[in-house]
C-alpha positions as CSV (number, residue, x, y, z in Angstrom):
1,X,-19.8,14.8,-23.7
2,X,-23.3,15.4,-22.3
3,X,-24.1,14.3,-19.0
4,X,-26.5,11.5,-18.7
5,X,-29.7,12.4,-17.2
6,X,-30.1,10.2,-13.8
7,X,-33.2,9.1,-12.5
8,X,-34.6,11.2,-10.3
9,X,-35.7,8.4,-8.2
10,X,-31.9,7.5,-7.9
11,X,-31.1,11.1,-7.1
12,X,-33.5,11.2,-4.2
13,X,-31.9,7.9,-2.7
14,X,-28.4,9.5,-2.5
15,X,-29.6,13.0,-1.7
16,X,-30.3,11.1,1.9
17,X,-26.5,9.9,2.5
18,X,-24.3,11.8,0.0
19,X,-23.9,14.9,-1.9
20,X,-21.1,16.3,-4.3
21,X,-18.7,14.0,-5.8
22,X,-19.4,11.4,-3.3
23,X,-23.0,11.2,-5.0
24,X,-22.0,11.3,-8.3
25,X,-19.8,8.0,-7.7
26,X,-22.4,6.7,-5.6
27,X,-24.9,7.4,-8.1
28,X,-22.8,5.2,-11.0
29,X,-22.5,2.4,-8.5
30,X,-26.5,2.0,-8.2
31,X,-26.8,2.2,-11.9
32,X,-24.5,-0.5,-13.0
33,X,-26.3,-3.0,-9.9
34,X,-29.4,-2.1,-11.7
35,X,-27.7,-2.9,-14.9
36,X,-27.1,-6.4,-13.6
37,X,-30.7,-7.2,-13.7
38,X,-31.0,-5.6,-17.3
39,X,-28.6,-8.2,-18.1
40,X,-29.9,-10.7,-16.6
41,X,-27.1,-12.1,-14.7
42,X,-26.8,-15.3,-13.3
43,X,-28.0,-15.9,-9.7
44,X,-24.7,-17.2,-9.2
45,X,-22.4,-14.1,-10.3
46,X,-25.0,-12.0,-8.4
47,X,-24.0,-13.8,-5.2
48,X,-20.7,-13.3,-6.2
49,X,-20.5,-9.8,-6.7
50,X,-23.2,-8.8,-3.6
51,X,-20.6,-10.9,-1.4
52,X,-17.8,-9.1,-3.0
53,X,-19.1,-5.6,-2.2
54,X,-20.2,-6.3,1.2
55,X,-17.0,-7.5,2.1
56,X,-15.1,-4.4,1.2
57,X,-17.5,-2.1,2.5
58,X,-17.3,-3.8,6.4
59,X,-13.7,-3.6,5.9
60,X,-13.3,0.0,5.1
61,X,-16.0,1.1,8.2
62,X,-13.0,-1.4,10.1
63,X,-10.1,0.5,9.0
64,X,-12.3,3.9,8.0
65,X,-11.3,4.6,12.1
66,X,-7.7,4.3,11.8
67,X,-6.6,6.2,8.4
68,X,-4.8,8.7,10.1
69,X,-2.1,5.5,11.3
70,X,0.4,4.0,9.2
71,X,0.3,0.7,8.6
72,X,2.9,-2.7,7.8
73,X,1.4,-5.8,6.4
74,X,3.3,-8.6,7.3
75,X,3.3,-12.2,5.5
76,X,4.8,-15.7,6.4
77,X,4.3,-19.4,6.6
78,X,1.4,-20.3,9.3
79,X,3.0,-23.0,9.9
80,X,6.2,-21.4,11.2
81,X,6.6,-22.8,15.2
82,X,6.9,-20.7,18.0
83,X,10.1,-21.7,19.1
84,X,11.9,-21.3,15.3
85,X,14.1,-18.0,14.9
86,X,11.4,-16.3,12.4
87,X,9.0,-16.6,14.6
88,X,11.4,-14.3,16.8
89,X,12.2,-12.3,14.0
90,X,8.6,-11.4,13.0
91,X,7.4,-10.8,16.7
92,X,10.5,-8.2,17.5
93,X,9.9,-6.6,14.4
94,X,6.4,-5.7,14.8
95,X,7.0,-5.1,18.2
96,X,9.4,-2.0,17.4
97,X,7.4,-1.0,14.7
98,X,4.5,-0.6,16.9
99,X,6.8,1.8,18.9
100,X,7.3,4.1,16.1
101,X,3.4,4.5,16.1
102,X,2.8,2.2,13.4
103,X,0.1,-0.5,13.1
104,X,0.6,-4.4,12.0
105,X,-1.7,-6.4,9.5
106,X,-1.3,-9.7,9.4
107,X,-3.6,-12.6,7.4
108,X,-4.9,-13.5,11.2
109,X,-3.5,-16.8,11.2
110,X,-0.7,-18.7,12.7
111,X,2.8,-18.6,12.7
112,X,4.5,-15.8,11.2
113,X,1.0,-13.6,11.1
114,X,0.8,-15.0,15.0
115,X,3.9,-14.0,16.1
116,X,3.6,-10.2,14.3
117,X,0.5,-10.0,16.2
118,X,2.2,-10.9,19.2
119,X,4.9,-8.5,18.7
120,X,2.3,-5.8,18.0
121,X,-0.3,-6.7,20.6
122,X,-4.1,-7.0,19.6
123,X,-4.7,-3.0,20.2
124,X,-2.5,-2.2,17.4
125,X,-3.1,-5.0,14.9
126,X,-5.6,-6.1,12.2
127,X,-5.9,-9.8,11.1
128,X,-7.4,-10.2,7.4
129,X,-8.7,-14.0,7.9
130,X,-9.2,-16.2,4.8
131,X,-12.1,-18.9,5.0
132,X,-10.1,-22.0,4.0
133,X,-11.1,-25.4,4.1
134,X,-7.9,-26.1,6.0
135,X,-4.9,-24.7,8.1
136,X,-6.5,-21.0,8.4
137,X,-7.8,-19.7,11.6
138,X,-7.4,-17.0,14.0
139,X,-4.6,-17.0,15.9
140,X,-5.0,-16.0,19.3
141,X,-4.1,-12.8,19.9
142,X,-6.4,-11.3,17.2
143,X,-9.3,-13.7,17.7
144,X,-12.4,-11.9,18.8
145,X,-11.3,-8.6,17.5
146,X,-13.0,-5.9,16.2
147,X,-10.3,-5.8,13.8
148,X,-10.3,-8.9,12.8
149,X,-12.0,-9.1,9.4
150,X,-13.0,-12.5,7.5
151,X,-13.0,-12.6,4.1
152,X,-14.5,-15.3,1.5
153,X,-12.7,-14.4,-1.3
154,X,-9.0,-13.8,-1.8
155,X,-9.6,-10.9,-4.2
156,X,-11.3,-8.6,-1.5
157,X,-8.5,-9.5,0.9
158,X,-5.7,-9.1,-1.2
159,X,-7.7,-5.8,-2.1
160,X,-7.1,-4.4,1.6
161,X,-4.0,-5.2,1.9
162,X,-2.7,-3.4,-0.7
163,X,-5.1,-0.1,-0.2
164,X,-4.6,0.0,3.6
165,X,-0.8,-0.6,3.4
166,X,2.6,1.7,3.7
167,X,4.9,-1.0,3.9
168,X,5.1,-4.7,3.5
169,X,7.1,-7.0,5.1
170,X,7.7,-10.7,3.9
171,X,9.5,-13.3,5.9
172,X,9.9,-16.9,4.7
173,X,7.1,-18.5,3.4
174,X,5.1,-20.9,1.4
175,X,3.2,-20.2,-1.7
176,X,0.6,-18.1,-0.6
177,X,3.5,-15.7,0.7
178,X,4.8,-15.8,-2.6
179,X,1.8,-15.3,-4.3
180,X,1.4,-11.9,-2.0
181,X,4.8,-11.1,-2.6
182,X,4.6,-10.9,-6.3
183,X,0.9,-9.5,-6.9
184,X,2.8,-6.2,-4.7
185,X,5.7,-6.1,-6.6
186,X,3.2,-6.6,-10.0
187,X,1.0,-4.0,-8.6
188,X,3.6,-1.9,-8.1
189,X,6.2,-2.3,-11.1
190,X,3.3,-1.6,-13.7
191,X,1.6,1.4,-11.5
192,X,-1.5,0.2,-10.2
193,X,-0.7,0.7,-6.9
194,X,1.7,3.4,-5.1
195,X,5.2,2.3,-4.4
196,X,5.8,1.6,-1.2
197,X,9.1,0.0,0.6
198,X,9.0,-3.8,0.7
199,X,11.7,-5.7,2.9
200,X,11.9,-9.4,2.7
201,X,13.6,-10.4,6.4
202,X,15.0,-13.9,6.5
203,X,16.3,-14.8,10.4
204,X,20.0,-14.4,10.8
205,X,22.6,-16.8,8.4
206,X,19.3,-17.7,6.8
207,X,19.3,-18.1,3.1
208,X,15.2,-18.4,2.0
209,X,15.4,-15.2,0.6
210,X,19.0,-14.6,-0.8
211,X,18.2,-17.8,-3.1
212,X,14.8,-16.1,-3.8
213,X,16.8,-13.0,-5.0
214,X,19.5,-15.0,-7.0
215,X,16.7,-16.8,-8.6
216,X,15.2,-13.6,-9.8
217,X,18.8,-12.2,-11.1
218,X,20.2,-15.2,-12.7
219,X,16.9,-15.9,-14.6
220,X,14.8,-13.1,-14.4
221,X,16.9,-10.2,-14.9
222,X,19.3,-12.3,-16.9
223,X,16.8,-13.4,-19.5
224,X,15.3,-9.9,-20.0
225,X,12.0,-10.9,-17.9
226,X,12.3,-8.0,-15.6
227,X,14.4,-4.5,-15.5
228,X,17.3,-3.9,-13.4
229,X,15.6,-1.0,-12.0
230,X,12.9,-3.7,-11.0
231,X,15.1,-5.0,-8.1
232,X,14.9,-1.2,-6.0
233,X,11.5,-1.9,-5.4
234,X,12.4,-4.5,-2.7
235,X,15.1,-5.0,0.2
236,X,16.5,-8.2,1.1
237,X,17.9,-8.0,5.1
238,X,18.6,-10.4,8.0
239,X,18.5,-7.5,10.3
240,X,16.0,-5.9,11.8
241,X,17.0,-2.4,12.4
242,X,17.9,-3.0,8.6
243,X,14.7,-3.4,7.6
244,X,12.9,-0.5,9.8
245,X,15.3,1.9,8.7
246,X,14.1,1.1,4.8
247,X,10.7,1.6,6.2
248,X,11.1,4.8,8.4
249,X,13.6,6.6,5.8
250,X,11.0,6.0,2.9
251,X,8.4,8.6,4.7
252,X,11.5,10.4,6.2
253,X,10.0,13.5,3.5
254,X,8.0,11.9,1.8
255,X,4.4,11.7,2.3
256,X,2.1,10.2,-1.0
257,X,2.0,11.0,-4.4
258,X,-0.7,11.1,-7.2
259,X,-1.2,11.6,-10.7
260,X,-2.9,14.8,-12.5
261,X,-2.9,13.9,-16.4
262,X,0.4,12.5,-17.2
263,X,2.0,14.7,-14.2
264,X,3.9,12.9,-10.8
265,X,2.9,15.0,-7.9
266,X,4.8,14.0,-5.0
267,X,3.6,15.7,-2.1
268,X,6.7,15.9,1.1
269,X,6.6,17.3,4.5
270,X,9.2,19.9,4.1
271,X,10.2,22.5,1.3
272,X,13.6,21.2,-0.8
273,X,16.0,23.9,-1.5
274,X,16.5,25.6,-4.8
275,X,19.8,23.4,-5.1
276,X,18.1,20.0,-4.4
277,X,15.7,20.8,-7.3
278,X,18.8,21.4,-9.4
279,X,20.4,18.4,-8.1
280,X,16.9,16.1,-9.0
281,X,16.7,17.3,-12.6
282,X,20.5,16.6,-12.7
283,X,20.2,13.0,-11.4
284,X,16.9,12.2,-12.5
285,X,17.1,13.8,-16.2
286,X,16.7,10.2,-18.1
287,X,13.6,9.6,-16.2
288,X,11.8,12.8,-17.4
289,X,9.5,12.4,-20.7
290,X,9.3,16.1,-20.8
291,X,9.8,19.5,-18.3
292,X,11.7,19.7,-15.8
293,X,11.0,18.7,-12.0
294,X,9.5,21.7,-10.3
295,X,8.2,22.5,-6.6
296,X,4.4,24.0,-6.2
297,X,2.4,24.3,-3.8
298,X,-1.0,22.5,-4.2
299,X,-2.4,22.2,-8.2
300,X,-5.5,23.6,-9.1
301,X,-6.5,19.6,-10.4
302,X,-6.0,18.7,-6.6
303,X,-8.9,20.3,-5.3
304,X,-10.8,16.8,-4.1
305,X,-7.6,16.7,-2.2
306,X,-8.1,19.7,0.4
307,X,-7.3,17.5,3.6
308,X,-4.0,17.3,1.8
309,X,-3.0,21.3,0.6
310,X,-0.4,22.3,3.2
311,X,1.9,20.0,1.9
312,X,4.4,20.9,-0.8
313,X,4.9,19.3,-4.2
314,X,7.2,18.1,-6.4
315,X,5.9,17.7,-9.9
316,X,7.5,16.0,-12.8
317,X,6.4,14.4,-16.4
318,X,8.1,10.8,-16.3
319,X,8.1,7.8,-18.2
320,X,5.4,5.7,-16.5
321,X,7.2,2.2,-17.9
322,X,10.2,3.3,-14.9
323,X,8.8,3.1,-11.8
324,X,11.6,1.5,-10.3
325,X,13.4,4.6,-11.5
326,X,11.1,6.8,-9.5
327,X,11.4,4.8,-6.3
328,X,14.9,6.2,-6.6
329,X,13.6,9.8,-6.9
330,X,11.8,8.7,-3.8
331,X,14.7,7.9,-1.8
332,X,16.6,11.1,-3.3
333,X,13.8,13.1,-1.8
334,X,14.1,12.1,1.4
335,X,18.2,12.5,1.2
336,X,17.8,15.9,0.1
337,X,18.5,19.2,1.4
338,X,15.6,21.2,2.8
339,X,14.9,24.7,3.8
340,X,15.4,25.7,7.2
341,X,11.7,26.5,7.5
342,X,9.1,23.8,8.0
343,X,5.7,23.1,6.6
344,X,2.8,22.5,8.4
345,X,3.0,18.9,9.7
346,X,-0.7,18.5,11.4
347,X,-1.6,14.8,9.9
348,X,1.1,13.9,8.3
349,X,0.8,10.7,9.3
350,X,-2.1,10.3,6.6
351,X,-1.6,9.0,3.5
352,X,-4.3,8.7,1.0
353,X,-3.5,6.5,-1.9
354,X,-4.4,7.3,-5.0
């Protein structure tokens, strides 16, 4: 299809910030605000969608400084008391995961999202504030912040939680927990957002989120509502080494994936052996809608993804209805047998989701 001829007045504007593919995408973003006035939108939707925007672009200069840092969301009540066991739970489990240089984000307010940021101190936390009417503020220890962001709508916020995320962890909650809970695991079950662990910690002998889980087998998984594959997207624990370990082994190989075409490219820190590739295409055969699974180094396709070329890949054709099926190839990966030679690790804490 032929290119559309831009105006050059447009092409001037961008010329001054932005060039290549940056400037194309820029480019399309100034010409459907421009179509908004073509069409005569609403004053109301205008104010909508200018807030909308602004939002996410303040957020990503926030966390544009720290992409090179893994990061856990964590969710839970705000109503959750210092003194009750979660509380504990949450604060010791951000704590550690702070030591194994990852970052916390947390909605900002009390309770749970209080006592991860606690646990991870305000240096190595974000808070993603809701304006509510009601119950939602800052808790203390993120209050002030740089990177404490406040949102108006729950779209944009839910938004940066799941771009800006590596892991998630849930403890018990109210709705709004649930409601964050399930947009993941929708996000994730249907492919519009990587797959990424997700461990649902209760405090010991606690039972919030074994019913949760019995609720979902007896009547979701019984009735046909979800797959059985479904349930390996998420981890139900009372333990807190538990739950890190889920977290850790995940990126153990593993770094980030993305699509070329219909093609998985999984992109790991070390080479597997020629046996481990056998082994995959052996185990993971009813997964595969065509090929084989193969290791490469970087694809032609991934050229916009030169920060990212010293790591190997794995690429396979799979059915795109499995993915809990291919958080299994995930763990698999990281069990595997690699060569005795290792790639190039310089930034492989980065992961760019695609």
């Amino acid at each position: 299809m032929k290119e559309k001829a831009r105006d050059p007045r447009i092409k001037s504007l961008i010329s001054e910030v932005a060039k290549g593919r940056q400037a194309d995408i820029i480019g399309e973003m100034i010409e459907t605000v421009l179509r908004f006035g073509k069409d005569k939108t609403g004053l109301g939707e205008l104010k909508l969608y200018n807030r909308a925007i602004r939002e996410l672009r303040y957020a990503s200069t926030v966390f544009g400084k720290y992409q090179g840092i893994r990061k856990v969301a964590v969710f839970g009540s705000a109503r959750t008391s210092p003194e009750a066991e979660e509380y504990k739970h949450a604060r010791e489990f951000s704590r550690r995961m702070v030591e194994h240089d990852w970052m916390v984000i947390t909605g900002g307010g009390d309770g749970i999202m209080g006592a991860a940021q606690e646990g991870a101190g305000t240096e190595k936390s974000f808070g993603l504030n809701i304006r509510l009417p009601f119950e939602q503020r800052a808790n203390e220890w993120i209050s002030g912040d740089a990177k404490l962001i406040n949102f108006r709508y729950f779209f944009t916020r839910k938004l940066n939680f799941v771009k800006e995320t590596h892991a998630f962890a849930l403890f018990p909650g109210g709705f709004g927990t649930h409601d964050e809970g399930c947009e993941v695991l929708t996000l994730i079950q249907t492919g519009k957002s990587p797959i990424v662990p997700i461990v649902l910690l209760d405090r010991p002998n606690g039972h919030y989120w074994e019913t949760w889980r019995r609720f979902v087998i007896n009547d979701l998984l019984d009735q046909k509502l979800i797959s059985a594959s479904d349930l390996n997207f998420f981890k139900v624990t009372h333990d807190i080494d538990e739950a890190m370990a889920e977290i850790l082994q995940f990126y153990r190989n593993f770094h980030s994936y993305r699509w070329v075409q219909d093609r998985m490219v999984i992109r790991v820190n070390q080479r597997l052996t020629a046996a481990a590739i056998a082994q995959l295409n052996q185990d993971f055969d009813a997964l595969l809608a065509s090929d084989k699974i193969t290791q490469t180094t970087a694809l032609p396709e991934e050229a916009d993804d030169a920060h990212l070329a010293h790591f190997y890949r794995i690429v396979l054709v799979p059915h795109r209805r499995d993915f809990g099926a291919m958080r299994l190839l995930i763990d698999a990966i990281n069990k595997a047998e690699t060569e005795t030679e290792r790639a190039p690790l310089a930034d492989v804490a980065t992961t760019q989701h695609m």
